[in-house]
Each structure stands twice: as C-alpha cells, then as structure tokens.
LOTORLUM-763103 format. One line per 4 residues: for each residue z, y, x of C-alpha. Coordinates in steps of 0.05 Angstrom, whole numbers, plus 5000, padded with zeros to 4 digits. Each point is the difference from the previous one (the first is absolute). Example, Ala and Ser with C-alpha at 12.3 -4.5 7.8 and 13.67 -1.06 7.14 Angstrom:
# LOTORLUM-763103
5156:4910:5246 ~ 4987:5069:5027
//
This chain:
# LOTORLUM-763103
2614:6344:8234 ~ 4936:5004:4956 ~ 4939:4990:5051 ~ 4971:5073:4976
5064:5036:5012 ~ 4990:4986:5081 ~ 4925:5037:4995 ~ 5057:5058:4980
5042:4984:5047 ~ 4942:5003:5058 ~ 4986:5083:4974 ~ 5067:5012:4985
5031:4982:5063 ~ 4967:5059:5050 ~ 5010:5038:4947 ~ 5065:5004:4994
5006:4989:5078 ~ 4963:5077:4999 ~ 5038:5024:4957 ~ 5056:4975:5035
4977:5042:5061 ~ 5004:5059:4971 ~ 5082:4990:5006 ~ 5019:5040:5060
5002:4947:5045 ~ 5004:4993:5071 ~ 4930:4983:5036 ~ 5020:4931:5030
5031:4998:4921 ~ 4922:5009:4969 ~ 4973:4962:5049 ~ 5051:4940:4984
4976:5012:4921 ~ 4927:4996:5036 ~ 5012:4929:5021 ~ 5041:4972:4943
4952:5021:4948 ~ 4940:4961:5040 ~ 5046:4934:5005 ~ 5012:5017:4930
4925:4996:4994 ~ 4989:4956:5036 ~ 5045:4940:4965 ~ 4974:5015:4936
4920:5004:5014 ~ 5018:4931:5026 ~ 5032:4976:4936 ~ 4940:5026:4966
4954:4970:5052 ~ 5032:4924:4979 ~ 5005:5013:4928 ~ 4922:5015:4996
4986:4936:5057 ~ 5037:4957:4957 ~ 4969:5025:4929 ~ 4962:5045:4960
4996:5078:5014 ~ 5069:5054:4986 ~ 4986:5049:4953 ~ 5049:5059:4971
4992:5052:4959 ~ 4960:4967:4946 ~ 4949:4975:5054 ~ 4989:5081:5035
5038:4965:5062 ~ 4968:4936:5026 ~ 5017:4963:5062 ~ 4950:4942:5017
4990:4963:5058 ~ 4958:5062:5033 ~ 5043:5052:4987 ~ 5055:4951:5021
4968:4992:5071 ~ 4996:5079:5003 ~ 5070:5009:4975 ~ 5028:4954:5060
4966:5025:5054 ~ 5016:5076:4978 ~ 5066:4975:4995 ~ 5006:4976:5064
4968:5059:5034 ~ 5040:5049:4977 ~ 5058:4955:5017 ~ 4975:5004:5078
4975:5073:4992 ~ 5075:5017:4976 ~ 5032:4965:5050 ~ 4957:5030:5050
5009:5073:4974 ~ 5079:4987:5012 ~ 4978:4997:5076 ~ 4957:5046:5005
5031:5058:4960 ~ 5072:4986:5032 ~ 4984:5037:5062 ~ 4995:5068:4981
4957:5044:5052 ~ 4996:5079:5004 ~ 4927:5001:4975 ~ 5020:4957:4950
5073:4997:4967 ~ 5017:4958:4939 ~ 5042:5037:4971 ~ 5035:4996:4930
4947:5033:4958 ~ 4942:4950:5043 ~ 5034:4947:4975 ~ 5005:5013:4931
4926:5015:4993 ~ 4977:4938:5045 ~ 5049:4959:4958 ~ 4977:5019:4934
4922:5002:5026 ~ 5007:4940:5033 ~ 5025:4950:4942 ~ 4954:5042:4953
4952:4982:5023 ~ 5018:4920:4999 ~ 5009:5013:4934 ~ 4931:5027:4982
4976:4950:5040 ~ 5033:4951:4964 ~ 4972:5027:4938 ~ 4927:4995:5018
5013:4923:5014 ~ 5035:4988:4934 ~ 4958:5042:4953 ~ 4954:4954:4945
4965:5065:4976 ~ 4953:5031:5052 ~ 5017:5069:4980 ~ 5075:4993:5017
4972:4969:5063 ~ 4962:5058:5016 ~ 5061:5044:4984 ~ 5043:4967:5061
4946:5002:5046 ~ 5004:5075:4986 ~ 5070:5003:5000 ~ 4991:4966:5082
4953:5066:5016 ~ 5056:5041:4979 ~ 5054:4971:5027 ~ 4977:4978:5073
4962:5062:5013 ~ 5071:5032:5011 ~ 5017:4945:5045 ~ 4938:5008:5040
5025:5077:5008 ~ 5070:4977:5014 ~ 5005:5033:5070 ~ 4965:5077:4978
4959:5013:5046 ~ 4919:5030:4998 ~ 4975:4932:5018 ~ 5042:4958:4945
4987:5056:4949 ~ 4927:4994:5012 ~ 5000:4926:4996 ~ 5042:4996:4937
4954:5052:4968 ~ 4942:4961:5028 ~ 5025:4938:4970 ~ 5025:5034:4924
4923:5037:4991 ~ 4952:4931:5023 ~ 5056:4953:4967 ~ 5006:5040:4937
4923:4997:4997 ~ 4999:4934:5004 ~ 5052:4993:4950 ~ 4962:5046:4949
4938:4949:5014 ~ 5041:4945:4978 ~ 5029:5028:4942 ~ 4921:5012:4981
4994:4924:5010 ~ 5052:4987:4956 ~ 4970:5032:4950 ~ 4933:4976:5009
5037:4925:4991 ~ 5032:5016:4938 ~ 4931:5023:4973 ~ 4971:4940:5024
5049:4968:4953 ~ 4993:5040:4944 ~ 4925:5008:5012 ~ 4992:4917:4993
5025:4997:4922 ~ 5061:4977:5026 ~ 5043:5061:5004 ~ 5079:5002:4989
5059:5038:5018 ~ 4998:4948:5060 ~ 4946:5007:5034 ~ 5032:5022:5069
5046:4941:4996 ~ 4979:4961:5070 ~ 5027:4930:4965 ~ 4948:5014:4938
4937:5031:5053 ~ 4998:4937:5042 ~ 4992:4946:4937 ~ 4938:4964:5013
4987:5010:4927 ~ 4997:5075:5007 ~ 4931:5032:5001 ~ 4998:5074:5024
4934:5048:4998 ~ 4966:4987:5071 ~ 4972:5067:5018 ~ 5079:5034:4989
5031:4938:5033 ~ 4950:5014:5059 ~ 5024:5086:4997 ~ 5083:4982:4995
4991:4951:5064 ~ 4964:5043:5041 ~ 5050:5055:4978 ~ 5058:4955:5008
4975:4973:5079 ~ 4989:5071:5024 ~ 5058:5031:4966 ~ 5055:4945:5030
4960:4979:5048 ~ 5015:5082:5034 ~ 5073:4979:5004 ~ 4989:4937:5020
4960:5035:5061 ~ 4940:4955:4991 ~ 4940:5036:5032 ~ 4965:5050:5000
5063:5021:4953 ~ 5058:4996:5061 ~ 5000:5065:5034 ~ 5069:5016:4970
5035:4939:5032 ~ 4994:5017:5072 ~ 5033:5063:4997 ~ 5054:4978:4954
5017:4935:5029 ~ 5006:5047:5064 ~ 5052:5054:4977 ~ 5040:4957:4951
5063:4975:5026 ~ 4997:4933:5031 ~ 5040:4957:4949 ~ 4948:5042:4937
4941:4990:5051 ~ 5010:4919:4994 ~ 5026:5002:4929 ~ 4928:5037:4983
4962:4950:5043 ~ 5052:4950:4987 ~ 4980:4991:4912 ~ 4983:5066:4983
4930:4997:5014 ~ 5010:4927:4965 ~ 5020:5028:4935 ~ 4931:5050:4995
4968:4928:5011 ~ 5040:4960:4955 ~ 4972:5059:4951 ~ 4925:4980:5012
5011:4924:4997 ~ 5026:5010:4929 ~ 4937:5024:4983 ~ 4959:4947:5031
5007:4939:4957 ~ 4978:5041:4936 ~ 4943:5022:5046 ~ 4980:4933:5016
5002:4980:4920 ~ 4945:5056:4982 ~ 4964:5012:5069 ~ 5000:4932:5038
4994:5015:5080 ~ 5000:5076:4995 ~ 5068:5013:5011 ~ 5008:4938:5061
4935:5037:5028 ~ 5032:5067:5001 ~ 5066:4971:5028 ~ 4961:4970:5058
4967:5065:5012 ~ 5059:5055:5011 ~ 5032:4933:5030 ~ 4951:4995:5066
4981:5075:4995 ~ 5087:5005:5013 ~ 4999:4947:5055 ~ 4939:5037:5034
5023:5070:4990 ~ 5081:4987:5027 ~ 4970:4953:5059 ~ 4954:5062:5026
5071:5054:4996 ~ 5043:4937:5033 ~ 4960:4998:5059 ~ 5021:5080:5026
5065:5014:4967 ~ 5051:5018:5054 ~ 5051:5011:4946 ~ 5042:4947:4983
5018:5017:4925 ~ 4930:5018:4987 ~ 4971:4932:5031 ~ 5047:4964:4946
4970:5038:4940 ~ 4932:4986:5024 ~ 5017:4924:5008 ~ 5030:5010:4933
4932:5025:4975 ~ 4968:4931:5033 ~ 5052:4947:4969 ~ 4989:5040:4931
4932:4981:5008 ~ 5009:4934:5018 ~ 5047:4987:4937 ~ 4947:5032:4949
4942:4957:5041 ~ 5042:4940:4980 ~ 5005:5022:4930 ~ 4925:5006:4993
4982:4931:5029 ~ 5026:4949:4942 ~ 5068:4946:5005 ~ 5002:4994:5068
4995:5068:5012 ~ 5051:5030:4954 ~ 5051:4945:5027 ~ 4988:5022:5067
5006:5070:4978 ~ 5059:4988:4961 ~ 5035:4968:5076 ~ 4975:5056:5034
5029:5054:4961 ~ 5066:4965:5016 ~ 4982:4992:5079 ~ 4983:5071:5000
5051:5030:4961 ~ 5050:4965:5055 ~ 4962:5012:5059 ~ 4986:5075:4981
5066:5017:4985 ~ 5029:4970:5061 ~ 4946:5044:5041 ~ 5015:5066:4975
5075:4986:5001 ~ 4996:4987:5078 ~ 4949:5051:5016 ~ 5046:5045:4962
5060:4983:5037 ~ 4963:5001:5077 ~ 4979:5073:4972 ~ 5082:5019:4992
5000:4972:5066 ~ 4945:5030:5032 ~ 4992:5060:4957 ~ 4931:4995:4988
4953:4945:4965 ~ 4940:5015:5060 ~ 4974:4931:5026 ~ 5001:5017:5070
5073:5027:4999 ~ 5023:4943:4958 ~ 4979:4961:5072 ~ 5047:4946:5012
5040:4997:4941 ~ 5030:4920:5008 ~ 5029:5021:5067 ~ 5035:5058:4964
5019:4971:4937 ~ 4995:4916:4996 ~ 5017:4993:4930 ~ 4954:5053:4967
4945:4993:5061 ~ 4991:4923:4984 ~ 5003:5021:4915 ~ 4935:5047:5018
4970:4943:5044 ~ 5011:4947:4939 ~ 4979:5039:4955 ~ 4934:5018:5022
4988:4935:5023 ~ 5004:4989:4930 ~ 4957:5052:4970 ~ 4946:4986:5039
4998:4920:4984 ~ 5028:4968:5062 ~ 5023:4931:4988 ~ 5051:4978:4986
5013:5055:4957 ~ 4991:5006:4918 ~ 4940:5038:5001 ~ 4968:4954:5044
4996:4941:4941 ~ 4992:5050:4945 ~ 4940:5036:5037 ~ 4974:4920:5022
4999:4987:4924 ~ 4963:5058:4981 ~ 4942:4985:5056 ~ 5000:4930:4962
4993:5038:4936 ~ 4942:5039:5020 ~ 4968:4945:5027 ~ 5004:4963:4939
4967:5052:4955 ~ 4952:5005:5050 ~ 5010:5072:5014 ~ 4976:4991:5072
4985:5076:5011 ~ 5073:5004:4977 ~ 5016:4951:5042 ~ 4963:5027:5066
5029:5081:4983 ~ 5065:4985:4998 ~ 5015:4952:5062 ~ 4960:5058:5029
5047:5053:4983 ~ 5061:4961:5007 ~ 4984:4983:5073 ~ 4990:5075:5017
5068:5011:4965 ~ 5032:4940:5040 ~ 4977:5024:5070 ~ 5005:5071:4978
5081:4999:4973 ~ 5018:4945:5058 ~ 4978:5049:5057 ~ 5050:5049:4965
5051:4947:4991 ~ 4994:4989:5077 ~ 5009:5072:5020 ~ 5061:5008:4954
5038:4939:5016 ~ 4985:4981:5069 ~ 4969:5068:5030 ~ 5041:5042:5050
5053:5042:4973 ~ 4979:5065:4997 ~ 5069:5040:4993 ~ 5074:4970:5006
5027:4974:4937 ~ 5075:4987:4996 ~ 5017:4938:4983 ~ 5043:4987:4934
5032:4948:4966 ~ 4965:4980:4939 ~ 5035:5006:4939 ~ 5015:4933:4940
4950:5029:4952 ~ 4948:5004:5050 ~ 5010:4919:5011 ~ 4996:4997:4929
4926:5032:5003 ~ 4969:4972:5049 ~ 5024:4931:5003 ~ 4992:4974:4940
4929:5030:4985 ~ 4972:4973:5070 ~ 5033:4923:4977 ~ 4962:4999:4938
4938:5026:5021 ~ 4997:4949:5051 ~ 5031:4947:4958 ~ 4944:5012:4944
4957:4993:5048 ~ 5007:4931:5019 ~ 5022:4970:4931 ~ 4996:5029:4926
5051:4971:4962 ~ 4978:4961:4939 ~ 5035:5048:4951 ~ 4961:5058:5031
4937:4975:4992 ~ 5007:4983:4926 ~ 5029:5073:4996 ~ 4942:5023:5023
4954:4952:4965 ~ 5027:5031:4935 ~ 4995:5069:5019 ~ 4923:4988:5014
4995:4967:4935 ~ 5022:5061:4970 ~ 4946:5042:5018 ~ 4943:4954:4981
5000:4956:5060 ~ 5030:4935:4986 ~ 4995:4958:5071
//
C-alpha cells in the first residue's frame, strides 16, 4: 500500500468503527468495536511511526495530510492511549449499577462519541494546513463535551457547559490567530493560496510581517493554550476531569489536552523565524505560571479525580516549560509527554475503578484502597509515584533532563521556581497517596476478583513506565530526536 493511503487509513478507521456503532449492537458488542478500532490504531500509527524514522515525511492528499516525525510521535502515543482507555472502558462500563445503567442506547452514543473523537483527534495530528487543524480541534469541543455529560446529571451538565463556553472561546481566539498568520504571510509580499500550509510556514527561508506574527501567537497560546488548561486559562479542567467518566477523564488527560498543545507547537517554529525568543519566552511563562498555579490547588484537594486534573494542569506546564527552553528542553518535553500520557491514564483508570468500588472518589473514604483491591490499589500507588517524579520511574529522567536544560540556558530563576513547586507537589500528592493506599479503611469493601482486561491496563502501563525509566531504547531516542527536530530544535 501507497505510504499516503495509511494517513487515510489512520481517519478512516474510527470512522467507520462509529459508524459501525450505530448498528444495534449489544453493549459488551460496542465496547469490543471500542477496543478493536484502538489496536487498529494503534498498528498502523506504528507503521507510520517507522516509515517516517526510517525516511522522509508521509504526505496524502496532494500534501493537505502530512505525517512527520512530530506528528508521528503524537499519533503513537494517542494511539496507544486510547488503546488502554478502551480497554479500560470494557471494565469499567461492564458492571452496570442502578445510578448508572449502560444500556443499549448508552452504548451507541459512547461508541460513536468515543471513536469520534479519535478520529478528530487524529485529524488535528495529520492536518498540513493550520485551518483544517483548527477545524479538528473544534470538532474535539464538540464531540467530548457530550462525553463529559455522559452520566446527566446538574453537576456534569454544568461542567460540560463550563467546558463548551471557555473552550469555544479559546477556540474562536485561535481561529483569530490563524488568521492573523495567514496575513502575516500575505502581508510579507509572499502571499499564496498556501500560506496556512505548516510544511511551507516553518521554511527558514520564509519571512512573515513581525508585528502580525507577534498578534497570531499570542492569539494562538491563549486560544489552545484554554484547552490545554495552561494557567490562568484551566478553570474548565477541574470540573470536567471530575464528572467525566473515568475511562473519558484519562483519555482527556491522557492526549487530549496534548493535541490543544500539539496545536501551539505548530505555530512556534514560524514564530521563532520572524520573532526570535518571543515565542520560547512566552512558553516559559504560562509554563511556570501552570506549575505554580496546579502546585497551590494540589496541596488541599480531598477529591481524588480533581487532584488528577490539577496535576494534569502541572505536567502541562512542565511539557510547554520544556518547549520554551531550546534542544534539550523540547527532547525532554517530547519524553515527558509520553511518561505522562502513561502515568495519567493509568491514574484515572484506577481511581476510577476504587470509585465503583467505593462509590465515591473522596480521599478520606478512598482510605485503604491496596488492602481492598491489590491490583488497582498498587496501579494508583505506581502511578502517582510516577507523576510526581519518583525514581525509578519515566518522569523521573525526563523531569532530570529538563533541570539540565534549564541549567544550561542559564535560566536559574527557572531553575529555582520550578524545583520549588515540584517539591510542594511531591510532598503534597505523596501525603494523599499515603492516606489512599495505606490509611485505614474507612467502610467495608467486598472483595472481587479482578477481571483479564483490568491485567491488561494496569500491567503493562506500570512495566513500561518503570522500564523507561531505567533505559531508553536507542530507537526511542532517535524517535524523539526527530520529533524535536521538527519543531525547530534539532539536539
């Protein structure tokens, strides 16, 4: 098969899958198409993955679809999360409850909402021109706000409408910054009917009108940086992360947030060409301002759900504080997207699971959870271990490398903020680790047999993120290597 026709194959595939769910199926029936579709996904973002390691970029469609070594990063890891986040919905949604059945008809819409929005997703990380870009990432509003609302209740319908009006403002200020890009084109002499075409912005060659460069990237950052839930721009994420269903809560913390940043980062290295250190200056900024802001909420949440969107807002931060600090930086970046993805998905799928248990996500109830439940009790304790940096875990070395980045461009304020904030985070979250995995149990908790897919979840995740943590495998690195070249940041 034609390289180009498996960038179609990547869209089509969930595509189909949703359509597919809109059979009258059984539940366990969608979420079997759930799963399929994400190994689906999954084998081909990989096959893309090695045909852009071992040579030039894919393109199709006359060069609208482009998959380079970026974008091939992206599509592996969203691959793979979905893959987990599918598997884990299987568990999760195959004990039906009073409060909340899954019936026939919930099926059909989580089915079709679910591998929708992998395929918008999918869409953002293919798309060469910025505006179709900016079309998927509006095409994920609309399709996970209905996720987020999946259980209708007041407090889900609040946070899904809190989510559609700040997200759709962002979205509007990125579609300004867009436009300000393409007149920064057209307002340099240089004007074509390609001017949002990412592969023709980033030339070195290219020169773009400095003051309209300087509007679309302040536009762009504050428009994708509100669903990434960098702050000040985050209040949404709590509240959603909080109400979602588990397996959408870790698929949102899990990439989605990713993708909005993926969205910036494709502005950045036609930033750089026409502004030099602006756009790395303003990266760094919302970066520490994040890390600051989440560590202050981490230190009294007493929800469990809630605490994991806040640490999402942190390691958000983090990854766009890499960004802005040069090579070094963006590779460690690049790694800790990947440690995070893992690690956060793993968290909300166990905290998600304890709460079926427990029925509730409250910290202090939560009390004891390895005694109750051994497999997903020691998949919270990993994974948190994880997210906060404890070695030997992957975010450990990709954290270590971005201290070594800031220390070699001399940020040292950087430098001093940030191991700041990520000690109060550290002793904050591990005093809440404590009281949920080796506190006294607080109510009596049946114990249950887990089930296969459950194994499937937590096992693997927890091997690699330990395994990455104490050896990165050649071909990994020079994945990554080429990713950060990508963006303007050759190491």
């Amino acid at each position: 098969m034609a390289p180009g026709y498996w960038i179609i194959a990547l869209l089509a595939v969930p595509i189909v899958g949703a359509l597919v769910c809109l059979v009258k199926l059984r539940p366990r029936q969608v979420l079997a198409v759930t799963v399929a579709v994400s190994a689906i996904g999954v084998a081909i973002a990989v096959r893309l993955g090695a045909m852009v390691l071992s040579g030039k970029p894919v393109t199709a469609v006359d060069g609208t679809f482009v998959v380079d070594a970026f974008s091939g990063f992206h599509l592996i890891v969203l691959a793979l999360v979905f893959l987990i986040c599918s598997l884990f919905a299987a568990v999760y949604f195959g004990d039906d409850d009073d409060a909340h059945p899954f019936s026939h008809g919930a099926a059909r819409r989580f089915g079709v909402l679910w591998l929708g929005s992998f395929a918008a997703m999918v869409l953002v990380l293919i798309s060469n021109n910025l505006g179709i870009m900016w079309v998927g990432m509006e095409a994920t509003t609309l399709l996970t706000a209905f996720l987020i609302s999946f259980y209708r209740d007041r407090l889900s319908l609040e946070a899904m409408w809190k989510y559609l009006l700040i997200c759709s403002v962002g979205i509007a200020f990125a579609f300004i910054g867009t436009i300000f890009t393409a007149a920064a084109v057209q307002g340099s002499g240089e004007g074509s009917a390609d001017a949002l075409l990412w592969t023709r912005l980033a030339a070195p060659g290219l020169h773009l009108n400095p003051t309209l460069m300087t509007f679309a990237f302040i536009f762009v950052l504050v428009g994708y940086g509100t669903k990434v839930g960098l702050a000040p721009l985050h209040s949404w994420l709590p509240d959603a992360h909080s109400q979602a269903p588990a397996p959408v809560s870790a698929m949102f913390s899990g990439f989605l947030l990713n993708t909005a940043l993926y969205c910036i980062m494709r502005f950045v290295p036609p930033a750089r060409n026409a502004l030099g250190g602006f756009a790395d200056g303003l990266l760094v900024f919302f970066g520490v301002l994040s890390i600051l802001v989440a560590a202050g909420f981490i230190v009294f949440q007493r929800d469990a759900k809630r605490f994991l969107a806040y640490s999402s807002v942190e390691h958000l931060g983090i990854i766009t504080l890499g960004y802005g600090l040069g090579p070094l930086g963006t590779f460690a970046a690049l790694f800790h997207t990947l440690g995070h993805s893992l690690s956060k998905t793993l968290a909300f799928c166990a905290v998600g699971r304890l709460g079926q248990r427990f029925g509730t996500h409250d910290m202090d109830t939560l009390s004891g959870a390895l005694r109750h439940d051994r497999l997903w009790g020691l998949a919270l304790v990993g994974s948190i271990l994880s997210l906060i940096g404890a070695a030997p875990f992957a975010i450990f070395m990709s954290e270590y490398q971005l201290l070594r980045a800031a220390a070699g461009a001399q940020r040292w304020v950087v430098l001093a903020v940030f191991l700041a904030a990520v000690s109060i985070v550290f002793v904050a979250a591990l005093r809440h680790l404590i009281d949920m995995a080796f506190g006294d149990p607080k109510i009596a908790v049946s114990q249950r047999r887990a089930r296969t897919a459950s194994y499937a979840v937590a096992v693997p995740s927890l091997a690699v993120l330990l395994f990455l943590g104490l050896w990165l495998p050649p071909w990994l690195i020079e994945a990554i290597e080429r990713a950060a070249a990508v963006v303007g940041a050759p190491v």
